[in-house]
N, C-alpha and C positions, 0 to 999 in steps of 0.2 A: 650564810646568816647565822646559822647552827651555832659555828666556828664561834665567828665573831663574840656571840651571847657570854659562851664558855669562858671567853678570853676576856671580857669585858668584868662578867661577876670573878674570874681570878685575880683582875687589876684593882675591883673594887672589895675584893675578902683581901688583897695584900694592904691595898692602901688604909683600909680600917682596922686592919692590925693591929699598927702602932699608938691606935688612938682608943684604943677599947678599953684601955686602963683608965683614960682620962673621963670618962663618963661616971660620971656620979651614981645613977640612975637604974639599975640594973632593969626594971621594969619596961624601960623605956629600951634598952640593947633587945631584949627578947623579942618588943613588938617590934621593932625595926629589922629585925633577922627574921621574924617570921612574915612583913611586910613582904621583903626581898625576896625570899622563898616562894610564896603566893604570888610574885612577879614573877620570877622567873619559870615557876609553872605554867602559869598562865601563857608566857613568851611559848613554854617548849609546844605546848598544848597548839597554840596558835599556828607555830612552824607547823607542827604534825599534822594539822588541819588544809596550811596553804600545799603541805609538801603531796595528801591526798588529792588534794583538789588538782597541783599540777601533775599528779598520775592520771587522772580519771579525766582531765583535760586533753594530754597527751593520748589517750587513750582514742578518746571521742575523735581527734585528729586522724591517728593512722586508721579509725573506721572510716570516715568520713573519705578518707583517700581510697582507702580500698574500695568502696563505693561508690567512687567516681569514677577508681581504675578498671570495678566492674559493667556499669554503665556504658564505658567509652569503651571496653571489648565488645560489651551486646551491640552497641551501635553498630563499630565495625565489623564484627556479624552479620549481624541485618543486614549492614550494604553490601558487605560481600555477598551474601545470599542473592538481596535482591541483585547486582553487578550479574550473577551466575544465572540468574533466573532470565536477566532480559537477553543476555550471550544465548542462553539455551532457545529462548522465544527467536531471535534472530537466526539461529543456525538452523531450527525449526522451519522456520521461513522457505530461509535460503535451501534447505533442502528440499520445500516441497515445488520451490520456483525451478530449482534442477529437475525434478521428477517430472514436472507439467512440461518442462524444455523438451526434454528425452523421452516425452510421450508423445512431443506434438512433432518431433525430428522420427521417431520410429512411424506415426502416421505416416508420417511425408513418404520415409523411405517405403513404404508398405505401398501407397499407393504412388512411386516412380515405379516400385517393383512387378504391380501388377499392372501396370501401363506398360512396361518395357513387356513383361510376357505375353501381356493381349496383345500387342505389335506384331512380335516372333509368332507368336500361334498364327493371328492373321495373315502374314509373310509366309509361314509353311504351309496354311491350307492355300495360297496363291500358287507356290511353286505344286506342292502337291496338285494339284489341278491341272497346270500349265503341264509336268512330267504324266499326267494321264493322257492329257490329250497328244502328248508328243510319243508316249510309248502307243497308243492308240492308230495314231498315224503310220508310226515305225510298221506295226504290226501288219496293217493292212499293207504298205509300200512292199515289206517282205513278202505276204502270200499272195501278192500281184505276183512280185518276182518268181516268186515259189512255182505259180499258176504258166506262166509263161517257160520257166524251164521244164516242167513238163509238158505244155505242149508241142514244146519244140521235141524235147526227146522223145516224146510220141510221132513228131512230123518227121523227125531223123529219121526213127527206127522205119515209120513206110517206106520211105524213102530209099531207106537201106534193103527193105524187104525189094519194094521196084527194082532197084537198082541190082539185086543178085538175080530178080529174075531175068530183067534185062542182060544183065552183062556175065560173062561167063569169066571172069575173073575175081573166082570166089575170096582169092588171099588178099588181097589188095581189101575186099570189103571187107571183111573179117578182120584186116590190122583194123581197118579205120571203125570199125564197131566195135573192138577192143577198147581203142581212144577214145571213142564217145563213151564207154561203159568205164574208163578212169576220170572223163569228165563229169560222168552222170557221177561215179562216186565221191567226186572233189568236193560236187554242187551238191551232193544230201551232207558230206562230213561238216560244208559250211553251213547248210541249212542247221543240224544238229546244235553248229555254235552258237549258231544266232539264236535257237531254241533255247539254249543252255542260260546266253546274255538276257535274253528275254525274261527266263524265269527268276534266275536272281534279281532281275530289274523288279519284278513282281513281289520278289519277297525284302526287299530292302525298301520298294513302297509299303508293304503291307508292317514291316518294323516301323518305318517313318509316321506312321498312320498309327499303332500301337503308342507310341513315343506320344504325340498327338492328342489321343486318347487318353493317354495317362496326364499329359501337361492340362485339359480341359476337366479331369474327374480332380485334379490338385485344384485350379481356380474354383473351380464349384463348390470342394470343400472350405477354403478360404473365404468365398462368399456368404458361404451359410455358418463358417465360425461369426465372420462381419455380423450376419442377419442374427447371429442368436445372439453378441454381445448389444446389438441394438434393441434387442428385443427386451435383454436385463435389466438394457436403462430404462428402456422406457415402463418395464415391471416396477424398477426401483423405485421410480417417480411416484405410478400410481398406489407402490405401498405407501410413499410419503405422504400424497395425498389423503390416502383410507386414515394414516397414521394423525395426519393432523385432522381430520373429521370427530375422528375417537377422541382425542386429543382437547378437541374444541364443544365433544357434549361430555366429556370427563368435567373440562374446566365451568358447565354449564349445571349440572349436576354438585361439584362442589360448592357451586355459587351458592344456589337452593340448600345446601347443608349448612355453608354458611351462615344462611338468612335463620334456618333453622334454628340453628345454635344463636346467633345472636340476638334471635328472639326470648330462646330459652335465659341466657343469659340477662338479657334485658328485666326479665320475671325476675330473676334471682337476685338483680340489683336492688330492683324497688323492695326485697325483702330485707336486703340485706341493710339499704337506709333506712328503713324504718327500726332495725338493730343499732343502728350505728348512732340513730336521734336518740333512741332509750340510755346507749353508750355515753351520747354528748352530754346528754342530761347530766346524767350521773356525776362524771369528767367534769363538768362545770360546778357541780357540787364540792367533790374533791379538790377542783383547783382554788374556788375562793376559801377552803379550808387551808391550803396549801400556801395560799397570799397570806393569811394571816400568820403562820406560824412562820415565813419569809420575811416579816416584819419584826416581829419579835425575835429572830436572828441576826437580822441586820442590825437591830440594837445591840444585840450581845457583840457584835462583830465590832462596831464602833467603841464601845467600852473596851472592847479589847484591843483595838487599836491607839485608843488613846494611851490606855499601860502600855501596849508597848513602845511608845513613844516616849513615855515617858522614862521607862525601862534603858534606851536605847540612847536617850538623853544621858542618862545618870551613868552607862558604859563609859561616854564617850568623853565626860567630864574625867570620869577614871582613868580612860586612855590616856586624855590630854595631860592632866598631874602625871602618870607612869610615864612618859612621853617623854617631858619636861626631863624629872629624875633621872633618867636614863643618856639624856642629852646633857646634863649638866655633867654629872658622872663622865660620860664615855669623853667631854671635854676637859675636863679635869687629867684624866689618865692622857691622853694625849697631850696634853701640855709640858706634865710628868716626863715624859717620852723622848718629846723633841728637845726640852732641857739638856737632859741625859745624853740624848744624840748630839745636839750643839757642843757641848762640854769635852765629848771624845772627840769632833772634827776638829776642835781643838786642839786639844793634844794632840792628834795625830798632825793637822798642821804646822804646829809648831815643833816636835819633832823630824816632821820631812823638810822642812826650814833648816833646821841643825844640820840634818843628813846631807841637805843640799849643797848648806856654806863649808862643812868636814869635806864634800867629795872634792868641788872647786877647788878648796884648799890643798887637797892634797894632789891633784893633778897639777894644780902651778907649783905646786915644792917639786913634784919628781919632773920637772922639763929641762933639759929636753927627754924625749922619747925613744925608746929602744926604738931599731929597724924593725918593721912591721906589726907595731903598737899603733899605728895613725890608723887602721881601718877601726880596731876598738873602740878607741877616745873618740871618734868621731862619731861611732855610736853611742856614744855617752854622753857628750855633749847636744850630739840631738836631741836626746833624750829628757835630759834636764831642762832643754828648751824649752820642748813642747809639752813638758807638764804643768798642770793647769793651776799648780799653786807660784808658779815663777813668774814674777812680774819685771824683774828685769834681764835685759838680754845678756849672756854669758859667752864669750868669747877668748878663744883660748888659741893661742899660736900653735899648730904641728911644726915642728924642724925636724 
């Protein structure tokens, strides 16, 4: 637009040029140049003004976006947050739904665990018993045995004493009281063994029974970790209880503070409207002072809107004359122009005419054609064709 103005007041200081002599007037040249001038400020002033306005336009724009493009990151923010916040609250969940799973699976195994050992305890104190009364048995069956080999080697040995007094064949009793005195010592070496199996029998019960002892002092202590973890809860509870008793003459006590305070406050209201009547009074005084001097502005406001109306009026009458001037002008110079322009496509047509019937001419004077002249001509002939000032078709023999 700038441009254009420049180019417009150049076309119109050229075109008043030649006509500057012809005014009579000189009075009249000066106000008409300084008309122009006062126009053409006014123009530059105006541009300077739209060209402000579309910065500060422009401006308000990339805020405006940046502001939306801040906006719609907080939002996506937020949702992301909140998106993380409800993942977090779910994993939350989900971790404590594992923890109560794996509490209520370590219960289980805790009590299959102490079920499977009450079993086995009970199973060993069965066997342990049943090995009492079978070593018990054994024991007594042995010192029967025991009993009876002695007194047979006591009934030998009479026998043996009869017997040498009877018979005088002292070798013969003497071998064979020898062999009763290697069977008496066969039958103490097994008695010995049997003493020996017996006694480890004794102390591999009295380990069994240790073993035993220590499996029944483990479940005890087990049972009384159970009884004291049961006892926390049920401490825990009745803190919770004690906790919401306090809890609930706290919130009984705050009640009564409440009341307290809201009574206090209540005083403090009614002092406070009775300020605030004095306040209205006053306030109502000030505001119908305040109407009036609102009227008597609103009149000035209307006076002055009427000037500017009428101000606004007498611009736009100006504009419209400048308007005009400018329009008659800037058609003028264009008229100028395309003259100008018409006159050279002119000429120029009618010289590429010339050039066109010299070229034709001279390709039909030199025919025929050297050998490998036909690819040229025929681009020159197409050429001629299809340009846009040829209106008839031009054909020309290659030989």
């Amino acid at each position: 637009m700038y441009r254009l103005t420049q180019q417009l007041k150049g076309d119109v200081g050229a075109f008043l040029t030649p006509r500057r002599t012809s005014l009579r007037s000189g009075g009249l040249r000066e106000k008409y140049e300084f008309v122009v001038q006062m126009r053409s400020n006014e123009t530059q002033e105006a541009l300077a003004r739209e060209w402000d306005l579309s910065r500060i336009i422009i401006e308000l724009q990339k805020r405006i976006e940046d502001m939306k493009a801040s906006q719609e990151y907080e939002r996506e923010v937020h949702a992301r947050e909140s998106f993380y916040l409800v993942k977090e609250n779910e994993s939350l969940k989900d971790q404590v739904r594992v923890a109560e799973k794996l509490f209520a699976d370590a219960r289980s195994m805790y009590d299959l665990e102490l079920f499977k050992l009450r079993s086995a305890v009970s199973d060993m104190e069965d066997r342990l018993a049943s090995e009492q009364e079978n070593s018990k048995v054994r024991e007594a069956e042995q010192e029967s045995v025991i009993q009876k080999l002695c007194s047979n080697l006591y009934a030998t040995q009479e026998e043996l004493e009869r017997y040498v007094e009877e018979n005088s064949a002292l070798a013969s009793v003497q071998q064979s009281v020898e062999e009763l005195r290697l069977k008496n010592q066969r039958t103490q070496r097994e008695c010995t063994v049997w003493q020996e199996i017996l006694r480890r029998r004794e102390v591999f019960m009295l380990l069994e029974r240790d073993v035993f002892v220590e499996l029944q002092r483990r479940c005890m202590q087990e049972r009384i970790c159970s009884w004291r973890l049961h006892d926390e809860l049920h401490q825990r509870m009745l803190s919770g209880r004690v906790e919401q008793l306090l809890n609930q003459v706290r919130s009984e006590a705050d009640m009564y503070d409440n009341m307290k305070q809201l009574m206090l406050e209540n005083v403090m209201a009614a002092l406070e409207r009775e300020t605030w009547v004095s306040r209205h009074l006053s306030k109502s005084q000030e505001l119908s002072r305040m109407s009036e001097q609102h009227e008597k502005l609103s009149l000035l406001l209307s006076q002055y809107m009427r000037e500017l109306e009428e101000n606004q009026k007498i611009n736009l009458e100006q504009a419209l004359c400048q308007k005009t001037l400018d329009d008659m002008t800037l058609s003028y110079v264009l008229r100028q122009r395309d003259d100008e322009i018409s006159d050279k496509l002119r000429t120029w047509k009618g010289a590429l005419r010339e050039a066109h019937k010299l070229l034709t001419a001279l390709l039909k004077r030199y025919e025929p054609f050297q050998r490998g002249d036909e690819v040229f001509v025929a681009r020159v002939m197409e050429w001629l064709v299809s340009a846009p000032h040829v209106k008839e078709f031009v054909s020309v023999c290659v030989c």
